[in-house]
C-alpha positions as CSV (number, residue, x, y, z in Angstrom):
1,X,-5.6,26.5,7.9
2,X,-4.7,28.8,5.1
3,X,-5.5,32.3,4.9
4,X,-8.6,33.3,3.2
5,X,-6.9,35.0,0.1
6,X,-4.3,32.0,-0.1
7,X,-7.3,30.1,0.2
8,X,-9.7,31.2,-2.3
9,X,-6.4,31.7,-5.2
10,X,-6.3,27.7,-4.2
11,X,-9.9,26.9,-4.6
12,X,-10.0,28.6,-7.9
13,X,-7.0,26.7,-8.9
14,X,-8.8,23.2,-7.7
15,X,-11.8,24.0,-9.9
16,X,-9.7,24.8,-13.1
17,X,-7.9,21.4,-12.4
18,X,-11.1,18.8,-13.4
19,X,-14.8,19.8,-14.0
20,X,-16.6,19.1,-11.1
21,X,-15.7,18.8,-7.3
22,X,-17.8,17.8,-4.5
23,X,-18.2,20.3,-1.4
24,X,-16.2,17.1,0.4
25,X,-13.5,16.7,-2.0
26,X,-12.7,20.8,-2.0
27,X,-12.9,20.7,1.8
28,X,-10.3,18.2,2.2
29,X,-8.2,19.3,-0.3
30,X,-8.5,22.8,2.0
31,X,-8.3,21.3,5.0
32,X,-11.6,23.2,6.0
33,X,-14.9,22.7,6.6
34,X,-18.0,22.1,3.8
35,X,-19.1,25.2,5.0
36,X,-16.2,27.2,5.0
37,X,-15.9,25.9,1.2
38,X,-19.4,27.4,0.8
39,X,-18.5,30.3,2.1
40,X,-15.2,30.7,-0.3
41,X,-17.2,30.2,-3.2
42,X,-19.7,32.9,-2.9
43,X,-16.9,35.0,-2.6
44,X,-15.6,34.0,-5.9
45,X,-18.8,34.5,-7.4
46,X,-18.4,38.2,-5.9
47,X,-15.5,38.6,-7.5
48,X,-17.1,37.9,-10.8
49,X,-16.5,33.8,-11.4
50,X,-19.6,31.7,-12.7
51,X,-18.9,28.8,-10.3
52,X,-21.8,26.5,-10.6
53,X,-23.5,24.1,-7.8
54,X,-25.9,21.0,-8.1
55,X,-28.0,19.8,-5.4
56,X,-28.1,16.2,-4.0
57,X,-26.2,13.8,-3.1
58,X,-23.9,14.0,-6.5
59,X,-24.0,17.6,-6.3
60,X,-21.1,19.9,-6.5
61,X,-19.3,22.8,-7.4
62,X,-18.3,23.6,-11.6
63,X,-16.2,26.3,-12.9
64,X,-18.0,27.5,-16.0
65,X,-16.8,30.1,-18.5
66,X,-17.3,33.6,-18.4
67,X,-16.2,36.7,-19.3
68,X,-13.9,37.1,-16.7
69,X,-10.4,35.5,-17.4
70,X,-9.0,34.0,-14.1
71,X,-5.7,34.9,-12.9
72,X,-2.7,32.8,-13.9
73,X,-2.3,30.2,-11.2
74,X,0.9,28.4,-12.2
75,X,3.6,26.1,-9.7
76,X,7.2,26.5,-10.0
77,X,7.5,23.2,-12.0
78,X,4.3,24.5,-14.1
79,X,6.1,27.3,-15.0
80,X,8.9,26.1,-16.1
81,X,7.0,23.6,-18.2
82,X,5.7,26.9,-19.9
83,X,8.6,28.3,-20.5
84,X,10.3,24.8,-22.3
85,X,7.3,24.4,-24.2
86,X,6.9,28.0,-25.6
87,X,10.5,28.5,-26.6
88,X,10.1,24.8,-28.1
89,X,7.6,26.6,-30.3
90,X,9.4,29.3,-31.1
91,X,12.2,26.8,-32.7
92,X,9.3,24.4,-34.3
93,X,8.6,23.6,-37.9
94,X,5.1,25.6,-37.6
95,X,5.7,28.8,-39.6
96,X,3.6,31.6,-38.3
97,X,3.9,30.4,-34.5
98,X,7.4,31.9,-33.3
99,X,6.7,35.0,-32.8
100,X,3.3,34.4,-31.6
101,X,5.1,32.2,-29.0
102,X,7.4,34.5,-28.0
103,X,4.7,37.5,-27.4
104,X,2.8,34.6,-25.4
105,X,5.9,33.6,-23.2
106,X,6.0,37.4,-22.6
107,X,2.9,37.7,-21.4
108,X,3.1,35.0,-19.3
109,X,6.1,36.4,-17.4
110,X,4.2,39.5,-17.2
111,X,1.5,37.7,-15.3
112,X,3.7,35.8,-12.8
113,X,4.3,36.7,-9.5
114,X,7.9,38.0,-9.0
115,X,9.7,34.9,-7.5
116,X,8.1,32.5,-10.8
117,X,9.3,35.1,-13.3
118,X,12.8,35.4,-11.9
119,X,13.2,31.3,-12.6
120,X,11.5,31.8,-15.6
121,X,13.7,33.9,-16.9
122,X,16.7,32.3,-15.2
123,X,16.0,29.3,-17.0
124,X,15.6,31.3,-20.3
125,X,19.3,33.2,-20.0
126,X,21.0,29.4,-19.4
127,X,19.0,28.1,-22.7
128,X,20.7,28.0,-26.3
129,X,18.9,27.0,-29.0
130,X,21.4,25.2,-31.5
131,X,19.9,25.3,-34.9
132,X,19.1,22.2,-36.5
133,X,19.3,20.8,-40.2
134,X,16.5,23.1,-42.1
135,X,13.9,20.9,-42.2
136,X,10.6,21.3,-44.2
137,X,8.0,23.4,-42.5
138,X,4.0,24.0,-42.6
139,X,2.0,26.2,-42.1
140,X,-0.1,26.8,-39.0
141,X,-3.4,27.6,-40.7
142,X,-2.8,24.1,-42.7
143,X,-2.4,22.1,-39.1
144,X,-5.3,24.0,-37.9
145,X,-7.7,23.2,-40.4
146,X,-6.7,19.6,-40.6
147,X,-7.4,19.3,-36.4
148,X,-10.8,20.4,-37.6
149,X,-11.3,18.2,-39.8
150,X,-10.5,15.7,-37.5
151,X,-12.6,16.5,-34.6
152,X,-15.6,17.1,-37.1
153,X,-15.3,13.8,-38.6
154,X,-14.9,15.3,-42.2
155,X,-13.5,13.9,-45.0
156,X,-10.4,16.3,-46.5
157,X,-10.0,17.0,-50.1
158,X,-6.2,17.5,-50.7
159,X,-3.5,17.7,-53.6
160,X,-1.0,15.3,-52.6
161,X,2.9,15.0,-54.0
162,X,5.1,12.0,-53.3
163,X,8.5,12.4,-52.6
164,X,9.1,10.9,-56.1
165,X,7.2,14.8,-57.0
166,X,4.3,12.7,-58.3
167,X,0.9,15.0,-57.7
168,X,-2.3,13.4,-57.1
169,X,-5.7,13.7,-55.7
170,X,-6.6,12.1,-52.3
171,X,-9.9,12.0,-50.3
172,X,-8.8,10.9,-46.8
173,X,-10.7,10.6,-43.5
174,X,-8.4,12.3,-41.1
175,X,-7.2,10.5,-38.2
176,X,-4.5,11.9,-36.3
177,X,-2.1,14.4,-36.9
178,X,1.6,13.0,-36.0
179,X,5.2,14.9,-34.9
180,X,7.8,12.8,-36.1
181,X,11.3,15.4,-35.8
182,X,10.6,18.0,-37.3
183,X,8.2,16.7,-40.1
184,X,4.5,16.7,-39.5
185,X,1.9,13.6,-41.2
186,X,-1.2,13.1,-41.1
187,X,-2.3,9.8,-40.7
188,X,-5.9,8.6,-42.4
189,X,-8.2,6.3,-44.0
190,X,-7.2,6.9,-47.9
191,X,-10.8,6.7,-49.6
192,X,-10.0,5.2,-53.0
193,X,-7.4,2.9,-52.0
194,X,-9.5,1.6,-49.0
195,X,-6.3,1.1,-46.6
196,X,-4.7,3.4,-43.9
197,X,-2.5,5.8,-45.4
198,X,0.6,8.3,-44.0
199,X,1.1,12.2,-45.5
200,X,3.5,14.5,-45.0
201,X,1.3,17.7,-44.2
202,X,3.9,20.5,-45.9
203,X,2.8,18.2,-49.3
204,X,-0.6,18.7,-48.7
205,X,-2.3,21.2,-50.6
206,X,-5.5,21.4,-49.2
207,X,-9.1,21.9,-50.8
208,X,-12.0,23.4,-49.8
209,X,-15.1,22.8,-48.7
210,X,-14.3,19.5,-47.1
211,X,-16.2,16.2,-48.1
212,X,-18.6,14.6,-46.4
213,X,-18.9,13.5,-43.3
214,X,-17.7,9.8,-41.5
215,X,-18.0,7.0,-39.0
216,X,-14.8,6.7,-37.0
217,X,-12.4,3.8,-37.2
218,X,-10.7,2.2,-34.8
219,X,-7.1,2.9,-35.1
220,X,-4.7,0.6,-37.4
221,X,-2.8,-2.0,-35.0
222,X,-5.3,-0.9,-31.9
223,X,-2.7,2.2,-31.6
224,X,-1.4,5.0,-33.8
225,X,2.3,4.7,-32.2
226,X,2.6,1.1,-33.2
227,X,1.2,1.3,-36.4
228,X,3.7,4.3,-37.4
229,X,6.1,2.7,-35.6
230,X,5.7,-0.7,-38.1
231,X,5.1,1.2,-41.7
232,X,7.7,3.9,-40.7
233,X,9.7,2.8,-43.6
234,X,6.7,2.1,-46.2
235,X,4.3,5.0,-45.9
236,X,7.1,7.9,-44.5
237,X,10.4,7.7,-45.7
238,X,11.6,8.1,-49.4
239,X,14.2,5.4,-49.7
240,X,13.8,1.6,-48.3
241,X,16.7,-0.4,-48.2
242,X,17.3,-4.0,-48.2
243,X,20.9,-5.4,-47.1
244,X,22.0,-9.1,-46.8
245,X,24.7,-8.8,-43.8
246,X,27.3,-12.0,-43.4
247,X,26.9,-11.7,-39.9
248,X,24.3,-13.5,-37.4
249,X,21.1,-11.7,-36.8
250,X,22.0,-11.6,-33.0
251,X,25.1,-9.2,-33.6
252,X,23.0,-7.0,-35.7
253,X,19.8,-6.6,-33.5
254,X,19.7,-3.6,-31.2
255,X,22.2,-1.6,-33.2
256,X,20.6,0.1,-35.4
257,X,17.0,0.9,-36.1
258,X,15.7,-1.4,-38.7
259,X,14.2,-4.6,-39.1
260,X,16.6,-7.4,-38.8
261,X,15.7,-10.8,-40.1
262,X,17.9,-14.0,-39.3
263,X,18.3,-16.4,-42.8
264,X,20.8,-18.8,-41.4
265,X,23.2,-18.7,-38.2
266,X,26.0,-16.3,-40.8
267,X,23.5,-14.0,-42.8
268,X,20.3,-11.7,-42.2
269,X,18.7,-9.2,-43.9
270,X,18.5,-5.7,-42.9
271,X,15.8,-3.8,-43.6
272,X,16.8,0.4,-43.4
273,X,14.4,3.3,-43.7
274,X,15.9,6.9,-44.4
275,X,15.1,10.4,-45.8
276,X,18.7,10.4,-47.6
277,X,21.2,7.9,-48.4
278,X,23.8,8.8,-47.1
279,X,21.9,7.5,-44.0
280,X,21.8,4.7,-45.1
281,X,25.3,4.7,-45.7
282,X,26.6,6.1,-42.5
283,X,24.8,3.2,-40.5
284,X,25.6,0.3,-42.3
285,X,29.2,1.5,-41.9
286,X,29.2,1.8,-38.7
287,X,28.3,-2.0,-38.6
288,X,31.3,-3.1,-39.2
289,X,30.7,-6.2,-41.6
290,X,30.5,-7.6,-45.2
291,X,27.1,-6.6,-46.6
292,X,25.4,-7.1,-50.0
293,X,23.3,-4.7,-51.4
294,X,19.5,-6.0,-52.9
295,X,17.8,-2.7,-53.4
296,X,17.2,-0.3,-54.6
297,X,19.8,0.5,-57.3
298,X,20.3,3.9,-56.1
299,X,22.1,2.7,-53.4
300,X,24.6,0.8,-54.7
301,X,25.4,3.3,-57.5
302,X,25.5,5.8,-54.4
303,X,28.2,3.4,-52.7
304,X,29.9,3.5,-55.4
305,X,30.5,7.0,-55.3
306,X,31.4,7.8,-51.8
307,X,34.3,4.6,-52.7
308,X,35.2,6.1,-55.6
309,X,35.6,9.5,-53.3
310,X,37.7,7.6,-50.4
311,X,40.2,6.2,-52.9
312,X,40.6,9.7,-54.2
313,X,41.6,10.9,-50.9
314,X,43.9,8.6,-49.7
315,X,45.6,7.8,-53.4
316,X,46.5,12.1,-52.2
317,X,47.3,11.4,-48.9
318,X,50.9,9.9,-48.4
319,X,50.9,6.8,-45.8
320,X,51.7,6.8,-42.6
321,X,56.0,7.4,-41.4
322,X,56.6,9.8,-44.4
């Protein structure tokens, strides 16, 4: 059996866990008696926490909130899980949040008992952050008041511009908002054009007060993941681009991530999403075949460019033996 201060730190841990226990469930988990669990929790209501009981046979014991902050009960692997995901958001593409991540982390090792905070910190002197492509950011007020929006059911009012920097005015029920990278979207019911729409949230310029209120929908495709997962190249990305390949569908599949489809037993059509292209480029020359380009223009003319650029280079680099 535990002793009674290791024992009452693990009860209060249990009841932070889920929202209710039964007096049986506590006790096993203890490995003591229902009345020894009694016991334990009058002494945590002496200490100050509001734990709740019910009577009957579904009664049972209910952490509810009070003034008094319970201590930081935190596993090794819990605080290490801490420690990833604040100095995760200290690197993030939320502006506003680093610092307030790395005053929270601080806390946190402040709070720990000595053996946790010498792993924390272990863990945070064998971490280096390499910095990644600058990326666009948004703000953590804008994220915050579209969550709200979201769990109110509330319509959002919101300037919108396109990557093609075309602005506009959309009324959207809210969704979900999405982490893709290091780009956040908000994915919602677009009220005018009556169809499930995809935003980048650092285009969003939002408006206040919200419009009105809305019935829920069920998700497009039964599941956000598939559905991004299936419009990724219509609704996110700014280029699209469609490739016949001389090569059979089955030598294409699997390498790259697009949408491959067979036309006859030599050719498919490749079907490439991006944010630049020389994406685009880069993957399809990797491929390793003959390839014909169907859209968009911009691609081909930006072939044409990086050729023009090779044959420059090696016209001024002599061949091989000389």
């Amino acid at each position: 059996m535990l002793e009674t201060p290791t024992r009452l730190l693990r009860l209060l841990a249990l009841l932070q866990m889920r929202r209710d226990w039964s007096g049986t469930e506590l006790a096993e988990r203890l490995g003591v008696t229902t009345r020894t669990v009694r016991r334990d929790i009058d002494r945590l209501r002496e200490l100050g926490y509001p734990v709740a009981a019910t009577m009957g046979p579904t009664g049972g014991y209910r952490l509810g909130a009070g003034a008094t902050v319970p201590p930081l009960l935190l596993d090794d692997d819990e605080a290490v899980a801490v420690a990833v995901g604040l100095h995760t958001a200290a690197m993030s593409s939320v502006t506003g949040i680093e610092e307030a991540s790395l005053r929270a982390l601080s806390k946190v090792e402040h709070l720990l008992p000595p053996r946790l905070r010498d792993r924390v910190r272990t863990l945070e002197n064998a971490m280096v952050a390499i910095p990644s492509r600058k990326g666009p950011t948004v703000d953590a007020p804008v994220l915050t008041a579209v969550s709200a929006a979201i769990r109110a059911a509330e319509t959002l009012r919101f300037d919108y511009v396109s990557h093609h920097e075309t602005s506009s005015l959309r009324m959207v029920e809210p969704h979900r908002v999405v982490s893709w990278g290091r780009k956040w979207y908000l994915l919602g019911w677009d009220v005018d054009r009556a169809n499930w729409r995809t935003f980048r949230v650092d285009r969003m310029s939002l408006r206040t007060p919200n419009g009105p209120r809305f019935a829920r929908r069920e998700p497009p495709d039964g599941d956000v993941t598939a559905y991004l997962r299936r419009t990724i190249g219509r609704d996110i990305w700014p280029y699209r681009a469609r490739l016949r390949v001389h090569a059979p569908a089955s030598r294409i599949t699997g390498r790259v991530n697009g949408m491959v489809t067979p036309i006859d037993e030599r050719t498919c059509l490749l079907e490439l999403a991006s944010d630049s292209l020389d994406l685009v480029a880069l993957v399809v020359g990797t491929l390793d075949v003959d390839f014909d380009v169907e859209s968009p223009p911009e691609l081909a003319q930006h072939l044409r460019k990086l050729a023009n650029r090779f044959a420059k280079a090696l016209a001024r680099t002599p061949p091989a033996g000389e």
